[in-house]
C-alpha positions as CSV (number, residue, x, y, z in Angstrom):
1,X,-22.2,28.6,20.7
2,X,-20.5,25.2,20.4
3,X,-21.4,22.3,22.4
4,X,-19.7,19.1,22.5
5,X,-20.6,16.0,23.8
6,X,-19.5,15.3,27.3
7,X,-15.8,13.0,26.7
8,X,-14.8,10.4,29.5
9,X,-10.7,11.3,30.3
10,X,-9.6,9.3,32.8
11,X,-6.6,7.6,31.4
12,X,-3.8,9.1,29.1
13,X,-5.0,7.4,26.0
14,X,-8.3,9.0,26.6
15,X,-6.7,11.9,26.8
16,X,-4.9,11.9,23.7
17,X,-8.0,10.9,22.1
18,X,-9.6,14.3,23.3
19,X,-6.9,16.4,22.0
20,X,-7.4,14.6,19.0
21,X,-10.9,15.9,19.1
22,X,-9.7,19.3,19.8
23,X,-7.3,19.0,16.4
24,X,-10.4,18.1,14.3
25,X,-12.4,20.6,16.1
26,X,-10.0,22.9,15.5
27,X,-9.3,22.4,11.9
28,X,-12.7,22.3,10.9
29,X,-13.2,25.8,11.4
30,X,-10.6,27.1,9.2
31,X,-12.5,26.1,5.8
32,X,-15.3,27.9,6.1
33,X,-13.4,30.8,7.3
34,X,-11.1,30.4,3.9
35,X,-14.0,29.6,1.4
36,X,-15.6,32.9,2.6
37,X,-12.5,35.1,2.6
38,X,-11.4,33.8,-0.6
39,X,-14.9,35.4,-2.4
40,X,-13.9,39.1,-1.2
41,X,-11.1,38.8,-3.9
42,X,-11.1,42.2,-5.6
43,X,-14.2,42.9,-4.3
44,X,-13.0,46.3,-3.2
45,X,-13.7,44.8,0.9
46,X,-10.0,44.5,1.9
47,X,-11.4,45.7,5.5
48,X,-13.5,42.9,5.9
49,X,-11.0,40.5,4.1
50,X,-8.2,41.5,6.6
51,X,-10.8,40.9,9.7
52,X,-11.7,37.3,8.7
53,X,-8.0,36.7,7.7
54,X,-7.0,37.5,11.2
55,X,-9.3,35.1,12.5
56,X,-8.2,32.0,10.0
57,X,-4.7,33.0,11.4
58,X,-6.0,32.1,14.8
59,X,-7.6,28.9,13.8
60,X,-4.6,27.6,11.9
61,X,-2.6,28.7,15.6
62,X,-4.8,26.8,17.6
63,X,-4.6,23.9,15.2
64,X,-1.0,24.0,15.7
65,X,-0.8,24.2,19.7
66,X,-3.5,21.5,19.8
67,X,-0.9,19.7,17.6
68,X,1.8,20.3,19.7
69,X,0.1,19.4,23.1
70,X,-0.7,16.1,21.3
71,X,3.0,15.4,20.3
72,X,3.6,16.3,23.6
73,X,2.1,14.0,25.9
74,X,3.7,10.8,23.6
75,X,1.0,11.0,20.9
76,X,0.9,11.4,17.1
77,X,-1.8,14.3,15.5
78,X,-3.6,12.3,13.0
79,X,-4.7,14.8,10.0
80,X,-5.1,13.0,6.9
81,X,-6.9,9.8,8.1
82,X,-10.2,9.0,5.9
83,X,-13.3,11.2,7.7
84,X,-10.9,13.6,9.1
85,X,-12.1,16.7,6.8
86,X,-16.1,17.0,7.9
87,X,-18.7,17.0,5.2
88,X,-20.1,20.4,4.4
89,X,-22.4,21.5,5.1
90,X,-22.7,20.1,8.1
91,X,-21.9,19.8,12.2
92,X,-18.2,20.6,13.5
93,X,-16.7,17.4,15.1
94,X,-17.5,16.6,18.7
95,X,-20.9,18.8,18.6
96,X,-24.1,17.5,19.4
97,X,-26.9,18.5,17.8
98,X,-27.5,22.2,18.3
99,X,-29.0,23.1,15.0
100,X,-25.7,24.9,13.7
101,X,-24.9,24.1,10.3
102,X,-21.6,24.9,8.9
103,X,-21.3,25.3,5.1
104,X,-18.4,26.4,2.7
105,X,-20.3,29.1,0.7
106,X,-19.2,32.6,-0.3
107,X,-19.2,35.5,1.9
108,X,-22.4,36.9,2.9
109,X,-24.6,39.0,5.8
110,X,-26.7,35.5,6.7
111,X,-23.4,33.7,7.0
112,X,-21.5,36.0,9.6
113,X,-24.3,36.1,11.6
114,X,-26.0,32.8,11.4
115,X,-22.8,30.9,11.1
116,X,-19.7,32.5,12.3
117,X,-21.3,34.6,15.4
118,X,-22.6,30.8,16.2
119,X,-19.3,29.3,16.4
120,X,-17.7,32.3,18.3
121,X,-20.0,32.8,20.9
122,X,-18.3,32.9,23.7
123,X,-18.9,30.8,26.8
124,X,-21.0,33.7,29.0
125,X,-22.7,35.8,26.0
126,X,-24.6,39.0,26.8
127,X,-26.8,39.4,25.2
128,X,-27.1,36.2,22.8
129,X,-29.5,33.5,23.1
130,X,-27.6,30.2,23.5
131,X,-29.4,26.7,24.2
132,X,-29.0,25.1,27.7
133,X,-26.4,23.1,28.6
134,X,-27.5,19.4,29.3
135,X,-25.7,17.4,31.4
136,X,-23.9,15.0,28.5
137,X,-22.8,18.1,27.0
138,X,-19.6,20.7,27.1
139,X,-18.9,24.1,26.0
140,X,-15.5,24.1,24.8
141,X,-14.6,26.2,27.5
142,X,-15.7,23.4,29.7
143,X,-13.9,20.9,27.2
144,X,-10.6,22.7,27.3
145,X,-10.5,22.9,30.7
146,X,-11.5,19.0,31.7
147,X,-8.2,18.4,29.6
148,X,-5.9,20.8,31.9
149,X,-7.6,19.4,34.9
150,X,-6.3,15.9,33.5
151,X,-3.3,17.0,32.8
152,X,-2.4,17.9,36.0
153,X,-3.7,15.0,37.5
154,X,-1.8,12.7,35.2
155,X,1.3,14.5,35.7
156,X,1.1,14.5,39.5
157,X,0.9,10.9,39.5
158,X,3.8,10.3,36.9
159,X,5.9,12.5,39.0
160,X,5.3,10.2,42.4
161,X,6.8,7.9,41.1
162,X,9.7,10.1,38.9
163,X,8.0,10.1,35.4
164,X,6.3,12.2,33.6
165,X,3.5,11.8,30.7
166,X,5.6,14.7,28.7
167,X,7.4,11.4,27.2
168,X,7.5,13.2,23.3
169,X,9.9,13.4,21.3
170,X,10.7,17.7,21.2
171,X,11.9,17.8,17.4
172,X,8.4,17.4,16.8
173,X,7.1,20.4,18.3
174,X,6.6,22.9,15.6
175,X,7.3,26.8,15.7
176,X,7.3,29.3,12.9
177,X,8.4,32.6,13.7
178,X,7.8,33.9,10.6
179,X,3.5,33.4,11.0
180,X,3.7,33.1,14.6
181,X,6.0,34.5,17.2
182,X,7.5,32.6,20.3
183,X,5.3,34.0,22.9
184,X,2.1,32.5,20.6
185,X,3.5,29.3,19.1
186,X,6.3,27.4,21.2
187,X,7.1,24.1,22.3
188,X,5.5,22.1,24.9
189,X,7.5,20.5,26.7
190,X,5.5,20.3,30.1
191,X,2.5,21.0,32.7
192,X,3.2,24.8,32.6
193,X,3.9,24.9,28.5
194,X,0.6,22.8,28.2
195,X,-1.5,25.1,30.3
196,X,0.3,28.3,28.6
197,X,-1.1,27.0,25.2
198,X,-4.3,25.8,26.1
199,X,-5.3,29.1,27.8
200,X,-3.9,31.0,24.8
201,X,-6.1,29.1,22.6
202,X,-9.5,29.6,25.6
203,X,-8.5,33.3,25.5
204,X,-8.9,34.2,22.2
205,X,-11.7,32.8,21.3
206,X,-14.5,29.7,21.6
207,X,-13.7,28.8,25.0
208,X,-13.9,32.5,26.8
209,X,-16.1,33.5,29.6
210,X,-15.6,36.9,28.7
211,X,-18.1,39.4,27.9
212,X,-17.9,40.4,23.4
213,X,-19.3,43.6,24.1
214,X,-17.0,45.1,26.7
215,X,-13.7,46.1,25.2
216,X,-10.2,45.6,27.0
217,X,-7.3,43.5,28.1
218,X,-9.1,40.3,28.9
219,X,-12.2,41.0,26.5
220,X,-13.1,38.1,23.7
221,X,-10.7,40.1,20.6
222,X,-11.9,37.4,18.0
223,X,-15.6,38.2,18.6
224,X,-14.9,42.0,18.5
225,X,-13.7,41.5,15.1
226,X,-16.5,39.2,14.0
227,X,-19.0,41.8,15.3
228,X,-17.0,44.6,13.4
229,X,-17.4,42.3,10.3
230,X,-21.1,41.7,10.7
231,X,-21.3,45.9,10.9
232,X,-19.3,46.3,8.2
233,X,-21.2,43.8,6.1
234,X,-24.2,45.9,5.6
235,X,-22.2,48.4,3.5
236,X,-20.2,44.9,1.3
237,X,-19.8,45.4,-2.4
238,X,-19.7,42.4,-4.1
């Protein structure tokens, strides 16, 4: 599991700065993903390819919500500022130091499980060891749902006295039908849109309470398939 370090959000610039975290956080989870997927070329492991490809599809969504939220709320997503790739290997942004070390290596058993199972551990695993939470830390879970709470309370003041912090400009909110359909990538354009995203991105993967193991409507789907990888990758031909 991912931890983060406990963020201060009591203004709206602090709060764009912790979406901004979310966009890095986000991000930084799609190269690793790729590098791996990329060495099952012709390997014969289309299965396994088409599994991790679903969940770099994800990633790249949530990058794009989280990019949306920010344009939102009268901000700009910063993604090709100096520092804004991590080094690899090395921690995901925001994280404090839990050990996990994320590299860009080819695919392998010891990488699904050590690696990838470690950053999609959901919130409430059973059974998975995961280190305690301290009290300057987060689960993103917890991280995603500090920014709602902010959002709300944010909003509810604009709105005494007839404004609203959903000041962006709405040709900037990005859709594309052809990757993403509307009910999965759409614009934000207020408190109900924000929270519609956000808990799209909780739901499907990091931040879920959900139990991996128990399959159904409101079960962890990205874990599922990173388990059904991790089966699968006894039997890999490379």
């Amino acid at each position: 599991m991912i931890f983060l370090k406990a963020i201060k959000i009591d203004t709206l610039d602090e709060l764009r700065s912790a979406i901004q975290t979310a966009i890095e956080l986000e991000h930084s989870t799609i190269p690793p993903y790729l590098t791996a997927n990329f060495t099952l070329a012709n390997t014969g492991n289309d299965e396994i390819s088409n599994l991790i490809g679903s969940v770099v599809g994800e990633e790249m969504l949530h990058l794009s919500i989280a990019c949306n939220l920010l344009n939102a709320i009268g901000g700009s997503p910063v993604l090709n500022r100096p520092g804004f790739i991590p080094t690899y290997p090395g921690p995901l942004p925001g994280g404090v130091d839990s050990g996990l070390t994320v590299p860009l290596e080819k695919f392998s058993l010891s990488l699904i499980k050590n690696v990838f199972m470690s950053i999609e551990e959901p919130e409430k695993p059973i059974p998975i060891k995961s280190m305690e939470l301290q009290e300057d830390t987060m689960t993103i879970g917890q991280f995603y749902q500090k920014i709602k709470e902010k959002i709300s309370l944010l909003e509810g003041e604009a709105k005494k006295s007839g404004k609203t912090i959903f000041t962006g400009d709405p040709t900037y909110q990005l859709t594309y039908e052809k990757f993403f359909p509307k009910n999965l990538l759409f614009p934000i354009i207020d408190e109900a849109t924000a929270f519609q995203g956000i808990d799209l991105i909780v739901d499907q993967g990091e931040g879920t309470s959900t139990d991996p193991f128990v399959d159904g409507e409101d079960s962890d789907k990205k874990n599922l398939r990173i388990i059904t990888v991790l089966k699968k990758s006894t039997k890999v031909k490379l």
